[in-house]
Structures are given as structure tokens and as C-alpha cells.
C-alpha positions as CSV (number, residue, x, y, z in Angstrom):
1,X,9.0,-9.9,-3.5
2,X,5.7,-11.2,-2.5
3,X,2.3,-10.7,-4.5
4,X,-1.3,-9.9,-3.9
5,X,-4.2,-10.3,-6.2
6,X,-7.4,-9.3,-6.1
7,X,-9.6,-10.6,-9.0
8,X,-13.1,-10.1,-9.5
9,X,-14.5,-10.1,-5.9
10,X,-17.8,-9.5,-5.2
11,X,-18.8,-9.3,-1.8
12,X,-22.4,-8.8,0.3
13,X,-23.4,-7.8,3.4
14,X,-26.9,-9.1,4.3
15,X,-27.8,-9.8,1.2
16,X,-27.1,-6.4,0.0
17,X,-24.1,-6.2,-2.6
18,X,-21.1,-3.7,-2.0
19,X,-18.2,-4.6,-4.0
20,X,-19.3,-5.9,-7.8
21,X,-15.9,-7.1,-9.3
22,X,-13.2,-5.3,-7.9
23,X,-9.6,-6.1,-9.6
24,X,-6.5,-4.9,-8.0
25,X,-3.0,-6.4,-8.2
26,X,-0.1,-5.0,-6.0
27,X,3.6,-6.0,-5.0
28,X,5.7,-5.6,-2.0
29,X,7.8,-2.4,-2.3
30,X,4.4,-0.5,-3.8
31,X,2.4,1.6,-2.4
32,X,-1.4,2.0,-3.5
33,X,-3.4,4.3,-2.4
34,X,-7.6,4.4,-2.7
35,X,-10.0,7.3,-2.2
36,X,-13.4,8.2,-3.0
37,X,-16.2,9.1,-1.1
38,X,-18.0,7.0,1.9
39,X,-20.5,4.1,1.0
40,X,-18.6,3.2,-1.9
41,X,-16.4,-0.1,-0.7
42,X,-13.6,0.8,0.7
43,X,-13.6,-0.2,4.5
44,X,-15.8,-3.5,3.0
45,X,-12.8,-4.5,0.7
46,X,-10.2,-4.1,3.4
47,X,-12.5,-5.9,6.1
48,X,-13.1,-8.6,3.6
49,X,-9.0,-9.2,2.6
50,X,-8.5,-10.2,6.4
51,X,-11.3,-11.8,6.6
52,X,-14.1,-10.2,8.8
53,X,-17.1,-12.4,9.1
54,X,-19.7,-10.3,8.0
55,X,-18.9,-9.8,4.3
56,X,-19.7,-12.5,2.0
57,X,-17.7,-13.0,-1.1
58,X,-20.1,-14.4,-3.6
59,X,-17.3,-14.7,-6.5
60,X,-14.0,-14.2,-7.0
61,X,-10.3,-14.3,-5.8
62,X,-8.0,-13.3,-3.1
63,X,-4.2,-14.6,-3.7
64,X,-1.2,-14.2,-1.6
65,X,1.5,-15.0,-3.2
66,X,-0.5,-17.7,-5.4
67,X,-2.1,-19.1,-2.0
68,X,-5.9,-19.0,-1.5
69,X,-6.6,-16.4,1.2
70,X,-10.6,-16.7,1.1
71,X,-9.6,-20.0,2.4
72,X,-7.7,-18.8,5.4
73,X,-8.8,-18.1,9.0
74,X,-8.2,-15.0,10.1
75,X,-5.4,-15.5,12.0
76,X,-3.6,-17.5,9.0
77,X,-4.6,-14.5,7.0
78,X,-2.5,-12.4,9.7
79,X,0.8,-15.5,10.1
80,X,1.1,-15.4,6.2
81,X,1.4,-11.7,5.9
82,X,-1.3,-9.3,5.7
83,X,-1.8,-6.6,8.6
84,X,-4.8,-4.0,8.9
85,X,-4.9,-1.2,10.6
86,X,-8.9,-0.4,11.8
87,X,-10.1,2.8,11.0
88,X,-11.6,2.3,14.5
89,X,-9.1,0.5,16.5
90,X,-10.5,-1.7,19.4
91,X,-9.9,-0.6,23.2
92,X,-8.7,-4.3,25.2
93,X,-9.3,-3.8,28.8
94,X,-6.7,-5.7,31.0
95,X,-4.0,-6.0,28.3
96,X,-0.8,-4.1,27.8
97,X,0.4,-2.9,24.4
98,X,3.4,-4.6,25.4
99,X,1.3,-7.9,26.0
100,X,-0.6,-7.8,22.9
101,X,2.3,-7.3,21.0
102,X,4.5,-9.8,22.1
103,X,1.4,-12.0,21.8
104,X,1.0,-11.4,18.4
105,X,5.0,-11.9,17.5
106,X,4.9,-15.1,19.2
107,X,1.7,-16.4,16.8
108,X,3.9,-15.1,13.8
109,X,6.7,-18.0,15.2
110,X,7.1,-21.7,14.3
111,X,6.0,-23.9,17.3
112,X,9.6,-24.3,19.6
113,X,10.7,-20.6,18.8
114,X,11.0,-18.1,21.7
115,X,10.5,-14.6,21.0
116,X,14.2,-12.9,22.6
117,X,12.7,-10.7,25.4
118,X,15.8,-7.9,24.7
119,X,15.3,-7.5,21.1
120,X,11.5,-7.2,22.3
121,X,11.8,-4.7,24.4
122,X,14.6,-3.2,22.0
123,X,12.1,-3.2,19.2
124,X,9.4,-1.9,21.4
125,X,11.3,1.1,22.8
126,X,13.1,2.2,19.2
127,X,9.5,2.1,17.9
128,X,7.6,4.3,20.3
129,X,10.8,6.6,20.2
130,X,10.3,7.2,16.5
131,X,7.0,7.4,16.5
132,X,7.0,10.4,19.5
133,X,4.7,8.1,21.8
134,X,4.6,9.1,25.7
135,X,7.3,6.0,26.7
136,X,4.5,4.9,28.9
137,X,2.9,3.4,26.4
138,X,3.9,-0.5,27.0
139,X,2.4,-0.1,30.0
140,X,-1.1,0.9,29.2
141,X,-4.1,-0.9,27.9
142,X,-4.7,-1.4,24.8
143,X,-6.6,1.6,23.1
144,X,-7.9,2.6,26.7
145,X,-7.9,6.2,27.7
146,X,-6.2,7.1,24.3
147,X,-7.1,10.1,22.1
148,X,-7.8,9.4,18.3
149,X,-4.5,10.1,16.9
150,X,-2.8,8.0,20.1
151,X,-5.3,5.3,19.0
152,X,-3.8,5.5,15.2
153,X,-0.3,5.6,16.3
154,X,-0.7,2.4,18.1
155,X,-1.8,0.9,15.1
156,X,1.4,1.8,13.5
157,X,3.4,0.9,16.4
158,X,1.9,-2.7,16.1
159,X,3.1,-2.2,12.2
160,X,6.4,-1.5,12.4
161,X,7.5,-4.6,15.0
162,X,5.2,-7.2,13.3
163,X,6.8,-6.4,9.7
164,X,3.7,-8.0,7.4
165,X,4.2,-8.1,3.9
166,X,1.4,-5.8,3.4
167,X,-0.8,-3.5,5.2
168,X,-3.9,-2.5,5.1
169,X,-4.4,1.1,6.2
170,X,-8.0,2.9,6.9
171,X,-8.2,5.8,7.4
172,X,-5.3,6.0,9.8
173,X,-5.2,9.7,8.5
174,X,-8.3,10.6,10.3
175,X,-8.5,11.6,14.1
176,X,-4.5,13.2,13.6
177,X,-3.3,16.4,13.8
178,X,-0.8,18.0,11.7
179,X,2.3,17.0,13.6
180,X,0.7,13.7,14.1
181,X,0.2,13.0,10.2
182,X,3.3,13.7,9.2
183,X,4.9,11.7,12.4
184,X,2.8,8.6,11.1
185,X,3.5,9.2,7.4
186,X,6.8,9.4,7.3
187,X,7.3,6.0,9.5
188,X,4.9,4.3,7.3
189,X,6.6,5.4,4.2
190,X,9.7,4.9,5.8
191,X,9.0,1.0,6.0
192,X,8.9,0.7,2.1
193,X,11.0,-2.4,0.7
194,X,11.4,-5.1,-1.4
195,X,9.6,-7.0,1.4
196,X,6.6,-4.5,2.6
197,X,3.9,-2.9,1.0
198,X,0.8,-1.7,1.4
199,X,-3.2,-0.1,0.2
200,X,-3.7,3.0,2.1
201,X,-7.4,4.0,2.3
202,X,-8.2,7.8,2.4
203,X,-10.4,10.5,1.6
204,X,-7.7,13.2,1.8
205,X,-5.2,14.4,-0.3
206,X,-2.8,15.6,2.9
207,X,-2.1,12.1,4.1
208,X,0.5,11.8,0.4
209,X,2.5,14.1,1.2
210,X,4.1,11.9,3.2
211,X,3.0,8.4,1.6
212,X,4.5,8.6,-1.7
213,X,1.9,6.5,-3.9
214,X,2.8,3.7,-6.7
215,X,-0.4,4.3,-8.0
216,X,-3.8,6.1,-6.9
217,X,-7.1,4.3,-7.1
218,X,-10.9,6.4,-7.3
């Protein structure tokens, strides 16, 4: 069971406060959900958890697990455990799904591990299966070419082999249709344990009922 705290963080971005003492504590094997309306934090607390260089925290904590994540690179931030999904994921020209994923398992390794390229593919293919992406997908670059909800999907491919202890979801509700919703819902709920959880951002109600909250934040 792995902890996250989050204890009075204040944050700014050019000068300009956003979040003014924001408190939230959450365990692997819960699922927390936030909404409210836009402009009032949300994408700005999940940016700042993994560490994106434009937000300033001006006080407070952010613990994994009792470790100092303010003090992390982003990167370390990602090795240790945390995992966001972008409410507007990134197109990568040049690289493969199946590139940038095996890329990011092998960071995840201690130095002198090999990543076994069966269980890869394995993984890779059982993954896009469940998820009901075109099987092409491994193939393609990154983000490029794909609709929204093929854009969102990727992000939860890239969930379900990395296995973080917690992820960050924005908005990965938005752009999807209704087969697509509860496609991604279900596999995201679906990954639920003892060693996963995560803080699902939304504005809409549809997206729980297939992410079963812990708990509900406004």
C-alpha cells in the first residue's frame, strides 16, 4: 500500500496564484475523483504533482510515500510512481507507440536489467486487445493522425503496461464517445488494487459510471 499527500500547496503561475492550500491525502486501491468547473485548479494541481515547470509552489508539501516529490525531477517523479495522463496528449513525430513505450519501461528498470522483448510485445498486444485499438497501433507515431478518443486511449494503453502507483487522469473522458467511455472506464477501473490508484479529473458525471469513486472532490 503506497501513500500520497498533498498538504497545503500553494502554487503560481506568473506571479498569479491558482491553488491557495489545497489538502488531499489518497491511498493505492482508492479512487478520487475531482470536478468543478474550468479556471478553478484542477489541470494546475495535476501539472504541478508531476512536476511541469511552469507552476510555482510557493508553500507546501507533496509526499510519496513519505519522500519529497517537490524535490524530484520529473522523470524521478515518473520512476517512483506517479503517471499522468494529459488532457491534451502530445503528438511525437518519428516515434512508435511501441518505441515510446518500451522506452519508458526500460527508465522504470535498475541499470543492468533488460526489458524481455516477449512479455513486451505480450503486454503490448493483450493491452490494445482490451482496449479495442486498431492492432496497428504499435506501429504508428505517437498521437499522429489520431482522433481525440484514439489520442485518450493511448494514454491508457501507456497506463496499463507501465503499472504506476497512481495516476493522474485529465479529462481523459473528454473527446470519447459512448462506446469509447465505457471501453476506457472499465479498463481503468479494472486496474484497481492494493498497488494502484488514482485522481480522476472531470467535469462530467458519465465518466463514474464506470469509475467507481472512493470519494468525490468539488
Amino acid at each position: 500500500m503506497s501513500k500520497l499527500q498533498i498538504i497545503d500547496l500553494h502554487v503560481s503561475i506568473e506571479g498569479k496564484e491558482i491553488l491557495k492550500g489545497v489538502n488531499l491525502e489518497m491511498n493505492t486501491n482508492e479512487f478520487h475523483v475531482i470536478m468543478g468547473p474550468n479556471g478553478t485548479g484542477k489541470s494546475t494541481l495535476a501539472a504541478t504533482i508531476m512536476g511541469h515547470y511552469k507552476y510555482e509552489v510557493t508553500k507546501g508539501q507533496i509526499l510519496l510515500d513519505g519522500e519529497d516529490v517537490l524535490s524530484m525531477s520529473v522523470d524521478e517523479r515518473s520512476r517512483k510512481g506517479l503517471f499522468l495522463a494529459m488532457q491534451y496528449p502530445s503528438e511525437i513525430e518519428g516515434v512508435t507507440n511501441s518505441e515510446f513505450i518500451k522506452t519508458a519501461m526500460q527508465a522504470r528498470l535498475e541499470e543492468g536489467q533488460r526489458i524481455s522483448l516477449f512479455k513486451f510485445i505480450k503486454a503490448l498486444e493483450g493491452a490494445t486487445s482490451e482496449l479495442k485499438m486498431n492492432p496497428d497501433l504499435p506501429h504508428r507515431y505517437v498521437n499522429v493522425g489520431f482522433s481525440g478518443g484514439e489520442k485518450k486511449s493511448n494514454e491508457i494503453l501507456q497506463l496499463k503496461i507501465l503499472k504506476p502507483k497512481f495516476a493522474i487522469l485529465d479529462e481523459i473522458d473528454s473527446g470519447l464517445d459512448v462506446d469509447a467511455l465505457r471501453i476506457v472506464g472499465e479498463n481503468v477501473n479494472d486496474m484497481k488494487s492494493e498497488n494502484f490508484g488514482a485522481l480522476v479529473i472531470t467535469h462530467y458525471e458519465r465518466l463514474l459510471d464506470y469509475i467507481k469513486p472512493d470519494f468525490v472532490h468539488i
